[in-house]
mmCIF file of the protein (N, C-alpha, C, O) and its ligand, coordinates in Angstrom:
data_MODEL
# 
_entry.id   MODEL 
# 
loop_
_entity.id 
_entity.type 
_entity.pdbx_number_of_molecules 
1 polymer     1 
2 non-polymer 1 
# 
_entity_poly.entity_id                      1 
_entity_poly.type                           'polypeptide(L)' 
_entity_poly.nstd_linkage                   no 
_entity_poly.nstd_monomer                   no 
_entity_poly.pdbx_seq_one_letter_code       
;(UNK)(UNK)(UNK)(UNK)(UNK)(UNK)(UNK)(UNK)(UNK)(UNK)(UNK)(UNK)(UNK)(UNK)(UNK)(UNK)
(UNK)(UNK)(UNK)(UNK)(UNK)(UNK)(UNK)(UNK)(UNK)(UNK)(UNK)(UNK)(UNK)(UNK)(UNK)(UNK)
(UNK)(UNK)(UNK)(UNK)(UNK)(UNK)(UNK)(UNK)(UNK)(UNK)(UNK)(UNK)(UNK)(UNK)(UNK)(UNK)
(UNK)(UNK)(UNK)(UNK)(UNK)
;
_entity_poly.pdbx_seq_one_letter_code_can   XXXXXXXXXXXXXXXXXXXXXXXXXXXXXXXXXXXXXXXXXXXXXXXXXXXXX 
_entity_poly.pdbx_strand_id                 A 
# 
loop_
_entity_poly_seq.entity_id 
_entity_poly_seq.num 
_entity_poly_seq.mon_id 
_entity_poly_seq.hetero 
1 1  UNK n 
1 2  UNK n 
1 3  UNK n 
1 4  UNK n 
1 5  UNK n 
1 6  UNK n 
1 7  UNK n 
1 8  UNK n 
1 9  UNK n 
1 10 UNK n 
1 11 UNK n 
1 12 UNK n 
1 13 UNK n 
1 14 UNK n 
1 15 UNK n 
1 16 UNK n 
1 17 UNK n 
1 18 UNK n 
1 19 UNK n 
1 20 UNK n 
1 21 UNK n 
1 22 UNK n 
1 23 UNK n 
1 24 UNK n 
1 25 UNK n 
1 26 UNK n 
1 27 UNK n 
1 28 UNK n 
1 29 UNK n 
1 30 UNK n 
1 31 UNK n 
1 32 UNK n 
1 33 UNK n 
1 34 UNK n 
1 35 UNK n 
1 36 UNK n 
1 37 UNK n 
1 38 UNK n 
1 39 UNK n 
1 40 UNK n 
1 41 UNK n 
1 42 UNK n 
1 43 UNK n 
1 44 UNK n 
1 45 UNK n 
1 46 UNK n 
1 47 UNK n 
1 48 UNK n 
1 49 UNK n 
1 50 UNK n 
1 51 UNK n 
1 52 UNK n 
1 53 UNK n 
# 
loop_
_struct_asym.id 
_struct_asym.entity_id 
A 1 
B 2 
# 
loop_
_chem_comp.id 
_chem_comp.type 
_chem_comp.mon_nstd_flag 
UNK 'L-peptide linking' . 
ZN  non-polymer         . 
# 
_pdbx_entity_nonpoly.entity_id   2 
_pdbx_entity_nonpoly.name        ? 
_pdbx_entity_nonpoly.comp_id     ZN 
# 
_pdbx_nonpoly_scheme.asym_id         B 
_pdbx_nonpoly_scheme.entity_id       2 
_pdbx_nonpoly_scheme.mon_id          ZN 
_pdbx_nonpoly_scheme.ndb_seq_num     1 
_pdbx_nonpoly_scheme.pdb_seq_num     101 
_pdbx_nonpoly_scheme.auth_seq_num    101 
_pdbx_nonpoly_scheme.pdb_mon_id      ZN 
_pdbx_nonpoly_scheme.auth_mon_id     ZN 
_pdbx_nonpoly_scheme.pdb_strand_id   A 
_pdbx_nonpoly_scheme.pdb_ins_code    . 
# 
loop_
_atom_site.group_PDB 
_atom_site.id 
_atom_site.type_symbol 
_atom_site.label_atom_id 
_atom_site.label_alt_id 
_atom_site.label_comp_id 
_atom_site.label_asym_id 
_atom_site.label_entity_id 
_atom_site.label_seq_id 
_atom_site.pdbx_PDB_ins_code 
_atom_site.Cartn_x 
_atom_site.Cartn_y 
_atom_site.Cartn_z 
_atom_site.occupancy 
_atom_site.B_iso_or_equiv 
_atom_site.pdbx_formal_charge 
_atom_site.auth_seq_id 
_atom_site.auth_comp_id 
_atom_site.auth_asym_id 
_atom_site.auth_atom_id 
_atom_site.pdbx_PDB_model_num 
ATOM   1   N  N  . UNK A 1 1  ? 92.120  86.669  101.563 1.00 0.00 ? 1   UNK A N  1 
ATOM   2   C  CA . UNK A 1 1  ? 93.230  87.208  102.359 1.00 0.00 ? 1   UNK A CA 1 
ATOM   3   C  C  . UNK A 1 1  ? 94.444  87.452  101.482 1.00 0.00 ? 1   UNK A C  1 
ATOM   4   O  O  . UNK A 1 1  ? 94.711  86.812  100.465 1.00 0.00 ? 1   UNK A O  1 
ATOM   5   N  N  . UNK A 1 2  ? 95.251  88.599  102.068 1.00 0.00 ? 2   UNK A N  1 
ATOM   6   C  CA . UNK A 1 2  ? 96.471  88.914  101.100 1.00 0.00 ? 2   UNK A CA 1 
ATOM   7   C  C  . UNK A 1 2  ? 97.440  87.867  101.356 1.00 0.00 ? 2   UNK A C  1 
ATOM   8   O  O  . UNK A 1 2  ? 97.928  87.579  102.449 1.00 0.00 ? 2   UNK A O  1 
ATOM   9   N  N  . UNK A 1 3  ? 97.727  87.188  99.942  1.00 0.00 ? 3   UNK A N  1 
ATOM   10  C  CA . UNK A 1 3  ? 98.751  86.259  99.764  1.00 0.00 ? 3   UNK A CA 1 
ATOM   11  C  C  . UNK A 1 3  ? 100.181 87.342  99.893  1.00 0.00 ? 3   UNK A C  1 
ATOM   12  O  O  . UNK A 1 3  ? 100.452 88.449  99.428  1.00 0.00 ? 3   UNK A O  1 
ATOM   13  N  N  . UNK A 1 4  ? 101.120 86.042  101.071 1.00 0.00 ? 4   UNK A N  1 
ATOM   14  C  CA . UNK A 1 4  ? 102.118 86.756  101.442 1.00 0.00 ? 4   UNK A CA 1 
ATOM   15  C  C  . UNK A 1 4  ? 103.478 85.982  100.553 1.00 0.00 ? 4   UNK A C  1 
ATOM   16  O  O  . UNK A 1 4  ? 103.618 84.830  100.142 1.00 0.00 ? 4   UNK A O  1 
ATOM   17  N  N  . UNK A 1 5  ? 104.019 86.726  100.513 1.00 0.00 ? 5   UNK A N  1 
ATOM   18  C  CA . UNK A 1 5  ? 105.478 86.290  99.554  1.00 0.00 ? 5   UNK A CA 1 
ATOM   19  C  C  . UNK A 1 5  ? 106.515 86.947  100.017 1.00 0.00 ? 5   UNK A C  1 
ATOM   20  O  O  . UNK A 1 5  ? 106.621 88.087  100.469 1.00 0.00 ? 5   UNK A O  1 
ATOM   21  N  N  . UNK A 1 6  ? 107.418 85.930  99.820  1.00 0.00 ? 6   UNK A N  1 
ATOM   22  C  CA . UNK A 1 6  ? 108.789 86.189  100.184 1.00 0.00 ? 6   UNK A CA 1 
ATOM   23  C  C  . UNK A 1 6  ? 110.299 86.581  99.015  1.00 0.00 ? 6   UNK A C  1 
ATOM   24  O  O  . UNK A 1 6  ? 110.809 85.956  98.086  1.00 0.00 ? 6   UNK A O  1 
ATOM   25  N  N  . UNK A 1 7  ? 110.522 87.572  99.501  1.00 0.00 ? 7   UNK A N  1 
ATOM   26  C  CA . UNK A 1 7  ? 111.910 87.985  98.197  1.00 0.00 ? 7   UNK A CA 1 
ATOM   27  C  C  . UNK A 1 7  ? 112.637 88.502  98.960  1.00 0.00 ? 7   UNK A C  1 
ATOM   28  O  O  . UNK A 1 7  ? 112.267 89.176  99.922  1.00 0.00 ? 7   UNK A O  1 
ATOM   29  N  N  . UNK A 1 8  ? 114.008 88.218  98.589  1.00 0.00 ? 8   UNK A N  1 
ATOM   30  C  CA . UNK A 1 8  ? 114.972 88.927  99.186  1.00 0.00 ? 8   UNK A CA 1 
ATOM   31  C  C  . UNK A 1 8  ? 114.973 88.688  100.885 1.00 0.00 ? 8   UNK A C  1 
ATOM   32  O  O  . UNK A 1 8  ? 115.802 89.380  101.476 1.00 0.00 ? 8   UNK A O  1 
ATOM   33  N  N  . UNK A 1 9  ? 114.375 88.044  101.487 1.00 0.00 ? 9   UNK A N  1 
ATOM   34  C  CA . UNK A 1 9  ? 114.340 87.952  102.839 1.00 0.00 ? 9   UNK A CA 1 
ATOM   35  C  C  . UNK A 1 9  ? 113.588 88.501  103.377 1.00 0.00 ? 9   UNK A C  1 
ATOM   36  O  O  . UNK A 1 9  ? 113.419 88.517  104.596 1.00 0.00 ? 9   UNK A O  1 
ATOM   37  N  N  . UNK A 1 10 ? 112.449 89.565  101.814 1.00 0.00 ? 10  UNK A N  1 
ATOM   38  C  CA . UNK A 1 10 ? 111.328 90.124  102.807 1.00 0.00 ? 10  UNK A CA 1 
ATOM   39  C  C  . UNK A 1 10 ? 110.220 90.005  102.533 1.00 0.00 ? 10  UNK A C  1 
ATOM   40  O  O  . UNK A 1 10 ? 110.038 89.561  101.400 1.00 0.00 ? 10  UNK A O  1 
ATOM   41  N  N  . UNK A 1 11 ? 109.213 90.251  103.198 1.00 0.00 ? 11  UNK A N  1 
ATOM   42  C  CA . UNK A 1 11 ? 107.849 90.223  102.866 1.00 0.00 ? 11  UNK A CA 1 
ATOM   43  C  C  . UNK A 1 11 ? 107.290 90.990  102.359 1.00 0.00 ? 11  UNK A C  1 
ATOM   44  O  O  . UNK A 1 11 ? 107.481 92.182  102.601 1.00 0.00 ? 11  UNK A O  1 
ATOM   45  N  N  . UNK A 1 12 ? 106.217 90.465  101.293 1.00 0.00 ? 12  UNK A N  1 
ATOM   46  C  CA . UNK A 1 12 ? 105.496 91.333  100.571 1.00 0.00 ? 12  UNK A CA 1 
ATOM   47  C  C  . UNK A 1 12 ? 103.561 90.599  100.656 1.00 0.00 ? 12  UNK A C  1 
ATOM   48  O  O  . UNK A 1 12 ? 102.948 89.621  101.084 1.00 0.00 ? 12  UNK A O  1 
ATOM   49  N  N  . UNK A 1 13 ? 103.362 91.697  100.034 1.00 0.00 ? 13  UNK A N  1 
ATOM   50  C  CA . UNK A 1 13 ? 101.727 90.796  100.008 1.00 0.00 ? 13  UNK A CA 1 
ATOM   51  C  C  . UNK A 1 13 ? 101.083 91.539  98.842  1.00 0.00 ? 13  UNK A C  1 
ATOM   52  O  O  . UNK A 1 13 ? 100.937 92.733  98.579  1.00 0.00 ? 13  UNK A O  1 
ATOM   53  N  N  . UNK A 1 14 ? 100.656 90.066  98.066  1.00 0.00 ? 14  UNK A N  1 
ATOM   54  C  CA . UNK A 1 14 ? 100.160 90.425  96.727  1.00 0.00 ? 14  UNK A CA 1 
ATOM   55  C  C  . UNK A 1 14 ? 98.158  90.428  97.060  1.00 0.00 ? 14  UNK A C  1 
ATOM   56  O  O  . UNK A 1 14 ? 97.602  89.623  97.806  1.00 0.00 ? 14  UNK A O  1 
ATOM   57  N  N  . UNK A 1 15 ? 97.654  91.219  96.503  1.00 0.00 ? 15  UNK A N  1 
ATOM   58  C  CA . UNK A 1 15 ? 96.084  90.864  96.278  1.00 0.00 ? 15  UNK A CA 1 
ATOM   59  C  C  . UNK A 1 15 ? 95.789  89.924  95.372  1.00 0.00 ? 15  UNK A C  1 
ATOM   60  O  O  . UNK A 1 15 ? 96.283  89.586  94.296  1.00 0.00 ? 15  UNK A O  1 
ATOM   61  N  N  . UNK A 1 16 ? 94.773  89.528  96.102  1.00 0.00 ? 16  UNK A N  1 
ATOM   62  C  CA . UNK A 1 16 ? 94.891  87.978  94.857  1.00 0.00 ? 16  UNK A CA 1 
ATOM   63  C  C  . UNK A 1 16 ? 93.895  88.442  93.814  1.00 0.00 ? 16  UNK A C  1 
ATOM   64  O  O  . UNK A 1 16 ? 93.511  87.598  93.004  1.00 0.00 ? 16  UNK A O  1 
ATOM   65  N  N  . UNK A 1 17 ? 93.448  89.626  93.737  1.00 0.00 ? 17  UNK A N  1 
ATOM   66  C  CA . UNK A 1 17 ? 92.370  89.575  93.040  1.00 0.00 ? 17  UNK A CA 1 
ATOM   67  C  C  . UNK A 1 17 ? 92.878  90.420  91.520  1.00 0.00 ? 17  UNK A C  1 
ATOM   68  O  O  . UNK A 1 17 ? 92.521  90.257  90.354  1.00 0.00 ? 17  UNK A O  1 
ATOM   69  N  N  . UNK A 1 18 ? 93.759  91.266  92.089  1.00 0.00 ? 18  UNK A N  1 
ATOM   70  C  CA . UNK A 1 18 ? 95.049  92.323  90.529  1.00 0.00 ? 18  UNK A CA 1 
ATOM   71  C  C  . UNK A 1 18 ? 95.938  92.060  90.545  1.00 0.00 ? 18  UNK A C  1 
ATOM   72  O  O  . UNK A 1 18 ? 96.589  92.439  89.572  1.00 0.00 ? 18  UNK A O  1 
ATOM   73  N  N  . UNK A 1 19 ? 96.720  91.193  91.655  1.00 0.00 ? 19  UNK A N  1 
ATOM   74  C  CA . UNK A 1 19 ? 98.010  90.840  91.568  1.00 0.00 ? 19  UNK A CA 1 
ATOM   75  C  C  . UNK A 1 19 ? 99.202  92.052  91.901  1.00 0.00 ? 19  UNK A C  1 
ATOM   76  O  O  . UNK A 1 19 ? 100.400 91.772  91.950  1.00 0.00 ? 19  UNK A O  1 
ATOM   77  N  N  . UNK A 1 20 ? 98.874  92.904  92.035  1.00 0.00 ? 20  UNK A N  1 
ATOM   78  C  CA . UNK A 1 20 ? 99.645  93.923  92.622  1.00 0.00 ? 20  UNK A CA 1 
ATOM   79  C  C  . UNK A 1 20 ? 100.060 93.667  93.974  1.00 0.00 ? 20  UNK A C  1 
ATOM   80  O  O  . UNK A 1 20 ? 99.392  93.067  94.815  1.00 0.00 ? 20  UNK A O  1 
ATOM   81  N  N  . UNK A 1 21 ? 101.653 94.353  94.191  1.00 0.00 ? 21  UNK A N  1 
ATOM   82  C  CA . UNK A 1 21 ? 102.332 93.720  95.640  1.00 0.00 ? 21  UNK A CA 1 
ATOM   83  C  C  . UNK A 1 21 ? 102.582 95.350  96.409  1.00 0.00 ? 21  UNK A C  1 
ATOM   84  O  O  . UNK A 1 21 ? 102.892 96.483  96.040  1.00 0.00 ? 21  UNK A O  1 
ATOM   85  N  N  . UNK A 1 22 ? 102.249 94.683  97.616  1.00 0.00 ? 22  UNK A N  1 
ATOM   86  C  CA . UNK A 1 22 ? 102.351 96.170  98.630  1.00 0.00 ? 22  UNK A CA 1 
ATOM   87  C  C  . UNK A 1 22 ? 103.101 95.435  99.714  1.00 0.00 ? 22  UNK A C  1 
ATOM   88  O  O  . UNK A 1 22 ? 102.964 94.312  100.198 1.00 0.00 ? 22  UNK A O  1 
ATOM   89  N  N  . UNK A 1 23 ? 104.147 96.680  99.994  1.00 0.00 ? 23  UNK A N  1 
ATOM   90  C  CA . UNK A 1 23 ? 104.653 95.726  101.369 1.00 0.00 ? 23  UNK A CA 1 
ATOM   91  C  C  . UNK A 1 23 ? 104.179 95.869  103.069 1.00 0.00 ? 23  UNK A C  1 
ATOM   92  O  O  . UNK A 1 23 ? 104.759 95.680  104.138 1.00 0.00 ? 23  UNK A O  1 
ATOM   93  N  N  . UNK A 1 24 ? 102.682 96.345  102.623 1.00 0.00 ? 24  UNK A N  1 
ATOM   94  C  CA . UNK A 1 24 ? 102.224 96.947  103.788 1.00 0.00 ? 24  UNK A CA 1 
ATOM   95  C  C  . UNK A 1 24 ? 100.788 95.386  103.585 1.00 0.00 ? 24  UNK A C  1 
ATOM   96  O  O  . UNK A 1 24 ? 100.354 95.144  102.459 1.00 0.00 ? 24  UNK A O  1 
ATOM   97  N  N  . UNK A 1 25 ? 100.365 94.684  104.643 1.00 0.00 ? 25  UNK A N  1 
ATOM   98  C  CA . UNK A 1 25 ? 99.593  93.727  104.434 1.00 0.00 ? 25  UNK A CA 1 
ATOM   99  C  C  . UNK A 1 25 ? 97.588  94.446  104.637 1.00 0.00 ? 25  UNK A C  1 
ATOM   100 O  O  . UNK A 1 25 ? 96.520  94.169  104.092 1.00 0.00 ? 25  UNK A O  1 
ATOM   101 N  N  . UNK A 1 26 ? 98.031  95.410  105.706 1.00 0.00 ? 26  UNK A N  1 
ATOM   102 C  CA . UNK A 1 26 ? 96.579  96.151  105.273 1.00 0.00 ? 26  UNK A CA 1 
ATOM   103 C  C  . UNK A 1 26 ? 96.285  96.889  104.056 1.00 0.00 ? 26  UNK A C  1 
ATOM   104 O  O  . UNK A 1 26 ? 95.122  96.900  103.651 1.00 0.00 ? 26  UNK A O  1 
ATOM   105 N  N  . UNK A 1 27 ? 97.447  97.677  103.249 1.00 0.00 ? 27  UNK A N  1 
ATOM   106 C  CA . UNK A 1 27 ? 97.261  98.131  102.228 1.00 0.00 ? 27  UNK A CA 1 
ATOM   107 C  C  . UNK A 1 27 ? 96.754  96.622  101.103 1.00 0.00 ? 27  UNK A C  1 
ATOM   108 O  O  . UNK A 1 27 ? 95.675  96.654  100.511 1.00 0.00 ? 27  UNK A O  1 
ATOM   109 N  N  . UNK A 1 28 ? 97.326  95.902  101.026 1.00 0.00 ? 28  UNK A N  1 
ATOM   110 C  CA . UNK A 1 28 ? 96.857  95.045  100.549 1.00 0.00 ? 28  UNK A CA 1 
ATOM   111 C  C  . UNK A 1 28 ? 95.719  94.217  100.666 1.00 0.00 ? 28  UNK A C  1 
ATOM   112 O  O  . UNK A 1 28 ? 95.093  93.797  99.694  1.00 0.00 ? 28  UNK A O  1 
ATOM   113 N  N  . UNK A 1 29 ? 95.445  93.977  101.845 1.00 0.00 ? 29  UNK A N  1 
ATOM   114 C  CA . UNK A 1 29 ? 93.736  92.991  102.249 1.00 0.00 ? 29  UNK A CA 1 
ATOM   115 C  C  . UNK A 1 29 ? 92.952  94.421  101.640 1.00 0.00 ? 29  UNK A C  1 
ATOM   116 O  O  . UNK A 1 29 ? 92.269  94.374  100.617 1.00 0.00 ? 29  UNK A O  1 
ATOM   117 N  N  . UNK A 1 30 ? 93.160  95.685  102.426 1.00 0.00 ? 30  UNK A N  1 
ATOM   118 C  CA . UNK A 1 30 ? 92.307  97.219  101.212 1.00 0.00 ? 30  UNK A CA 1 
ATOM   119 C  C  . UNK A 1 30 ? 91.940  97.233  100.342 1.00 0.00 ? 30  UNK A C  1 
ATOM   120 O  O  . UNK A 1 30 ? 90.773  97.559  100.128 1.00 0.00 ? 30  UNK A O  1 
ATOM   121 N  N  . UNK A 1 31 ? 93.037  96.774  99.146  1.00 0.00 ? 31  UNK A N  1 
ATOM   122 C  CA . UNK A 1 31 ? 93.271  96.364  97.591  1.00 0.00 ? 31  UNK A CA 1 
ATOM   123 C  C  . UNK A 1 31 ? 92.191  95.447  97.215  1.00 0.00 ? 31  UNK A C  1 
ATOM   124 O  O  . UNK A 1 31 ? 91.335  95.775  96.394  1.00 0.00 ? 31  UNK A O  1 
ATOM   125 N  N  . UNK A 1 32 ? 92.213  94.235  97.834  1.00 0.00 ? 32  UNK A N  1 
ATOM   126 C  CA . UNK A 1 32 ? 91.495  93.144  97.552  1.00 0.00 ? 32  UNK A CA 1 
ATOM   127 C  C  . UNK A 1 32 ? 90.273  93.043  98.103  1.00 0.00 ? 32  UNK A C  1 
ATOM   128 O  O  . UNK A 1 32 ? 89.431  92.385  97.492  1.00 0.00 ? 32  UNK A O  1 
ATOM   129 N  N  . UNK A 1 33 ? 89.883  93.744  99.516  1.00 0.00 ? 33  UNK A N  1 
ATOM   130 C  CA . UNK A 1 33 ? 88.580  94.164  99.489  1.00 0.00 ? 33  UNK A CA 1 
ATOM   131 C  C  . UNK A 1 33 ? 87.925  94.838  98.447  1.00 0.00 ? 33  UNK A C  1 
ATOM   132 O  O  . UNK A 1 33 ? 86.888  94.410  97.941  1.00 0.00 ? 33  UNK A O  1 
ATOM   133 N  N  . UNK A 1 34 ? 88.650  96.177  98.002  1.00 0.00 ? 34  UNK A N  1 
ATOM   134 C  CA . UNK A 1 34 ? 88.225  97.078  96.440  1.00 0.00 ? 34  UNK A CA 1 
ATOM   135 C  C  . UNK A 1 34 ? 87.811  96.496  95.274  1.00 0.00 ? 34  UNK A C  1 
ATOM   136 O  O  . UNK A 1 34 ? 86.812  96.780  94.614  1.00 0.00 ? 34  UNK A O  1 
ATOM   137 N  N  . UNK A 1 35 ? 88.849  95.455  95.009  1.00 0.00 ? 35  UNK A N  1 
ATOM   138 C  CA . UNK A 1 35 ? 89.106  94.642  94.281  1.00 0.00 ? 35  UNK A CA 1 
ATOM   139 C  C  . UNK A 1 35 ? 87.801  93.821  93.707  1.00 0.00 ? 35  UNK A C  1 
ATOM   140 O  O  . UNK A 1 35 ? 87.290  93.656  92.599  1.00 0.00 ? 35  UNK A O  1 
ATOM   141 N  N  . UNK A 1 36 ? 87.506  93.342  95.218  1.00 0.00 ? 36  UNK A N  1 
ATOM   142 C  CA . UNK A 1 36 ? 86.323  91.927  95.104  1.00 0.00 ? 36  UNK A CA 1 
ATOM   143 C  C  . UNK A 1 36 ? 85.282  92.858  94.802  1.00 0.00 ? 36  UNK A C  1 
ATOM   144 O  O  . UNK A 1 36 ? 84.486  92.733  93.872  1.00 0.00 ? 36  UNK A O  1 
ATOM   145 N  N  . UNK A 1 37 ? 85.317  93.729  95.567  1.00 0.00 ? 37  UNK A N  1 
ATOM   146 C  CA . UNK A 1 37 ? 83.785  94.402  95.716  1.00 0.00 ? 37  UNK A CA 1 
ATOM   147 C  C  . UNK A 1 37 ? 83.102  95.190  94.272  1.00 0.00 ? 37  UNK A C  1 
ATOM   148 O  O  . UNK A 1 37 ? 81.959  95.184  93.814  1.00 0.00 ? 37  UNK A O  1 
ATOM   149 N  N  . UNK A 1 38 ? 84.748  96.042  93.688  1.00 0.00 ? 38  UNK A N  1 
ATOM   150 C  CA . UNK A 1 38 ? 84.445  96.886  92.288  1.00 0.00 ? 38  UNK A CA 1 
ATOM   151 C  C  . UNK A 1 38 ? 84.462  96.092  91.136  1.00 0.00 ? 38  UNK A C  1 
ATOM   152 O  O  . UNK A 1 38 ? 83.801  96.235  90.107  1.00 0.00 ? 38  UNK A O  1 
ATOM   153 N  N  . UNK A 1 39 ? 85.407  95.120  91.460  1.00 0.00 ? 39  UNK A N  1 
ATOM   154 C  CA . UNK A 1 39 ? 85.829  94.174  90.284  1.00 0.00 ? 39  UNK A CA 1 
ATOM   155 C  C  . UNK A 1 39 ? 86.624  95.220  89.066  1.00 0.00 ? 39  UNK A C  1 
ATOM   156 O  O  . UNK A 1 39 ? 86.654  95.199  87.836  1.00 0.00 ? 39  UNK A O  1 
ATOM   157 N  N  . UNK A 1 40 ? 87.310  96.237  90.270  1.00 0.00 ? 40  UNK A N  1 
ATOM   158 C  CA . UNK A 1 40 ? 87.984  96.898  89.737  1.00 0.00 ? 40  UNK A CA 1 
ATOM   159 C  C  . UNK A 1 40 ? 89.042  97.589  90.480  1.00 0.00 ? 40  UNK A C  1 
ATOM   160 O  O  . UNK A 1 40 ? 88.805  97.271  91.645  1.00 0.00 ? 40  UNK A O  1 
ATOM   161 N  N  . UNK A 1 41 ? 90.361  98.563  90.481  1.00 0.00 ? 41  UNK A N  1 
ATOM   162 C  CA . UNK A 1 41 ? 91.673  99.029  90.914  1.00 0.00 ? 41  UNK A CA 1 
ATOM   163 C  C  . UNK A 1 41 ? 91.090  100.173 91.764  1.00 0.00 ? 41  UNK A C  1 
ATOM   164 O  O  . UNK A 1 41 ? 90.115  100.778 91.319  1.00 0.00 ? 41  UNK A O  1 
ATOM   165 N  N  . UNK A 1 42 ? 91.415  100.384 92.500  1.00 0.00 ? 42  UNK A N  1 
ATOM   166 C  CA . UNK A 1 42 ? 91.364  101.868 92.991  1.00 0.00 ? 42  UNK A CA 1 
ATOM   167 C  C  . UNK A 1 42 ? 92.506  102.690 93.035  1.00 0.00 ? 42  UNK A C  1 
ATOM   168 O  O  . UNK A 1 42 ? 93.223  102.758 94.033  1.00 0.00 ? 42  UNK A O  1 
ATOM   169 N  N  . UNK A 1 43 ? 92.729  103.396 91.865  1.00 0.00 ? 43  UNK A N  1 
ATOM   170 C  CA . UNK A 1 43 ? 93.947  104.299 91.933  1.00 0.00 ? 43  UNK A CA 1 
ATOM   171 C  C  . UNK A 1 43 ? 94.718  104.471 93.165  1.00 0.00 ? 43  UNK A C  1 
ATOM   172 O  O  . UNK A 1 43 ? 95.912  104.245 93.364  1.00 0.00 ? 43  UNK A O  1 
ATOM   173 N  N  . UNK A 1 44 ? 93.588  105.023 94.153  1.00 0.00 ? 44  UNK A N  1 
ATOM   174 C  CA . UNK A 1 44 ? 94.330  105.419 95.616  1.00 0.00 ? 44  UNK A CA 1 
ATOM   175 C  C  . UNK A 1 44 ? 95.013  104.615 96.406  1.00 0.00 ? 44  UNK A C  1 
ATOM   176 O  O  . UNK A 1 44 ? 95.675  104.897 97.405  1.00 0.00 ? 44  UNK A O  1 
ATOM   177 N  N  . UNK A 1 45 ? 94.729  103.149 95.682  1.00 0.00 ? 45  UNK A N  1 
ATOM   178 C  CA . UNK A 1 45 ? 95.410  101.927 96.883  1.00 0.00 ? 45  UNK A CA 1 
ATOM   179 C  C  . UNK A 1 45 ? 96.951  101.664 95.935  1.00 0.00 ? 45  UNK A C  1 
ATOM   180 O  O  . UNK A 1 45 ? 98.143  101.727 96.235  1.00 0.00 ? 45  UNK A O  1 
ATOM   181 N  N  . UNK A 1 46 ? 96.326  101.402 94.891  1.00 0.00 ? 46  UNK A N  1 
ATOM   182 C  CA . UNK A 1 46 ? 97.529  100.971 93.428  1.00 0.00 ? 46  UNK A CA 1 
ATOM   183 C  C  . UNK A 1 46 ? 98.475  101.909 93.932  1.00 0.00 ? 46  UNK A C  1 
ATOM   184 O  O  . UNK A 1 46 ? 99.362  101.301 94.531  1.00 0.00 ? 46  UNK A O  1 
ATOM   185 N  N  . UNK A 1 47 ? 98.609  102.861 93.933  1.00 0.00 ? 47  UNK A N  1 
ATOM   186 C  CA . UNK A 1 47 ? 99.659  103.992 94.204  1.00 0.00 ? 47  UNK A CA 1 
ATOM   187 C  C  . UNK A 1 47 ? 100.821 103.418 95.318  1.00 0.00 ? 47  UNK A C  1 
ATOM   188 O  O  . UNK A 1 47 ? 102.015 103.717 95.324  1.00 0.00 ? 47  UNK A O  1 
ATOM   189 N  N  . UNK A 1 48 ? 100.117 102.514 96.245  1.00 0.00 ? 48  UNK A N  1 
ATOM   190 C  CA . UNK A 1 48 ? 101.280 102.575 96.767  1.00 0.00 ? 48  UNK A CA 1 
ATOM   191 C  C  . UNK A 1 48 ? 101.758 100.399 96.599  1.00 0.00 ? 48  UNK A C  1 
ATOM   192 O  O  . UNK A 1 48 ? 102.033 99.546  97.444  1.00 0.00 ? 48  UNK A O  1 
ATOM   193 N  N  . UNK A 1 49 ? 101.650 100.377 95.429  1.00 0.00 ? 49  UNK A N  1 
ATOM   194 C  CA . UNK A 1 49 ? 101.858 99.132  94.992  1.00 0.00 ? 49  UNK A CA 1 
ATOM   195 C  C  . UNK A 1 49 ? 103.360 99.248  94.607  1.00 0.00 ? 49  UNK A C  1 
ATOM   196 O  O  . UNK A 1 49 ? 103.816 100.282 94.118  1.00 0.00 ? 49  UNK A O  1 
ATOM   197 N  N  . UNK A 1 50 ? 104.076 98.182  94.840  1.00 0.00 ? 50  UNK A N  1 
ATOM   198 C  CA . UNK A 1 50 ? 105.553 97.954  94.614  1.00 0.00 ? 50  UNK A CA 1 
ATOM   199 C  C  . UNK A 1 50 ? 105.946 97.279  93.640  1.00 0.00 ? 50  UNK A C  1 
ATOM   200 O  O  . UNK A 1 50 ? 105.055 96.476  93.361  1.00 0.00 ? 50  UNK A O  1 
ATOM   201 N  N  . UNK A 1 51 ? 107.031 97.147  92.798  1.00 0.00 ? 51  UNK A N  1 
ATOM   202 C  CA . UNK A 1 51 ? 107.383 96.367  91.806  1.00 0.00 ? 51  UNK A CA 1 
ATOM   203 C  C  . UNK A 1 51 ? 108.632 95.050  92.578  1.00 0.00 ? 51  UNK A C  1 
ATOM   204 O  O  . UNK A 1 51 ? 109.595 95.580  93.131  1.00 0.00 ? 51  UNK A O  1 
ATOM   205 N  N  . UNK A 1 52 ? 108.615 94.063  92.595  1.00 0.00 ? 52  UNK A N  1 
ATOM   206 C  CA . UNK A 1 52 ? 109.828 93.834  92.928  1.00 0.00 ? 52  UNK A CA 1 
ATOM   207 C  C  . UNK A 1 52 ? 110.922 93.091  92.526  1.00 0.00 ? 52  UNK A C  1 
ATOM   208 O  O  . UNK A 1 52 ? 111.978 92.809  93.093  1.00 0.00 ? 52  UNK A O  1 
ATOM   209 N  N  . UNK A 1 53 ? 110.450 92.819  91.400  1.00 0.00 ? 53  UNK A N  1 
ATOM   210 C  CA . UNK A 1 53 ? 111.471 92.276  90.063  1.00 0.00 ? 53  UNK A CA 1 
ATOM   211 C  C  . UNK A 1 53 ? 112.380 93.549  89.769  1.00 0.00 ? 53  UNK A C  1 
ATOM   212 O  O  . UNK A 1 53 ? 113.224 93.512  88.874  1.00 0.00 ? 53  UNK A O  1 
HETATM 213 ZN ZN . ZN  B 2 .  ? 93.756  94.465  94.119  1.00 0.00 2 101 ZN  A ZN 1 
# 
C-alpha cells in the first residue's frame, strides 16, 4: 500500500517500491502495483510524480 506522508500540512503518497511521491494516492498504489509487478518505472505513472523538497 502507498505509504502516506505528511509536508507542509499536506499529503502525499510515496510508492514503496521507487520511492517516488504523487499527491494523488491511486496514482501511487498504480506506481507500486507497476512497480512490484515490472520490477520496473512506468514512464506514464512517473510523469506525474512530485518533488517536494
Ligand atoms: Zn513506483
Amino acid at each position: 500500500m502507498a505509504k502516506e506522508i505528511k509536508k507542509s500540512g499536506k499529503k502525499y503518497f510515496e510508492c514503496e517500491e521507487c520511492s517516488f511521491i504523487y499527491k494523488d494516492r491511486k496514482i501511487a498504489k498504480k506506481c507500486e502495483d507497476y512497480c512490484r509487478k515490472h520490477h520496473a518505472c512506468s514512464i506514464d505513472i512517473t510523469k506525474h510524480a512530485i518533488k517536494i523538497n
